[in-house]
N, C-alpha and C positions, 0 to 999 in steps of 0.2 A: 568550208571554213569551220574552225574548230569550232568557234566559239559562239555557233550561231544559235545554239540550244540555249544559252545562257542569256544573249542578247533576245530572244523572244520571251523569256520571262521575266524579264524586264520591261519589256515595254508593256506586256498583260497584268506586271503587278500593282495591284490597287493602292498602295502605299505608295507608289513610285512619286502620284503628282505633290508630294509630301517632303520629300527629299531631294536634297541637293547634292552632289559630288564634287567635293571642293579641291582633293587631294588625295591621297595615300602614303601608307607608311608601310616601311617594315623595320620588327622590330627583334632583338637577342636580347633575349631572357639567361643574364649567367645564373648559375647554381651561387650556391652562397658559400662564404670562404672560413676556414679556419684560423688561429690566431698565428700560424707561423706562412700563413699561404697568404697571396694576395688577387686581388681582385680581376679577374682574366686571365689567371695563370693555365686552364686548359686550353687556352686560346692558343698557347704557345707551344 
């Protein structure tokens, strides 16, 4: 399993009983626009 290195340190990590996992995100960071450009325009 890939991800078994990942889920064992987790479960050994001492902050863990600390923390709750409620969700995730991801998220796009655009670059910032000029005054004749608009916002998302390399998107296209």
């Amino acid at each position: 399993m890939a991800n078994s290195g990942i889920t064992r340190v987790a479960e050994s990590d001492a902050m863990n009983r600390w923390l709750t996992t409620i969700g995730s995100a991801a998220y796009l960071i655009l670059p910032g626009v000029g005054e004749e450009d608009f916002l998302g325009e390399v998107m296209f």
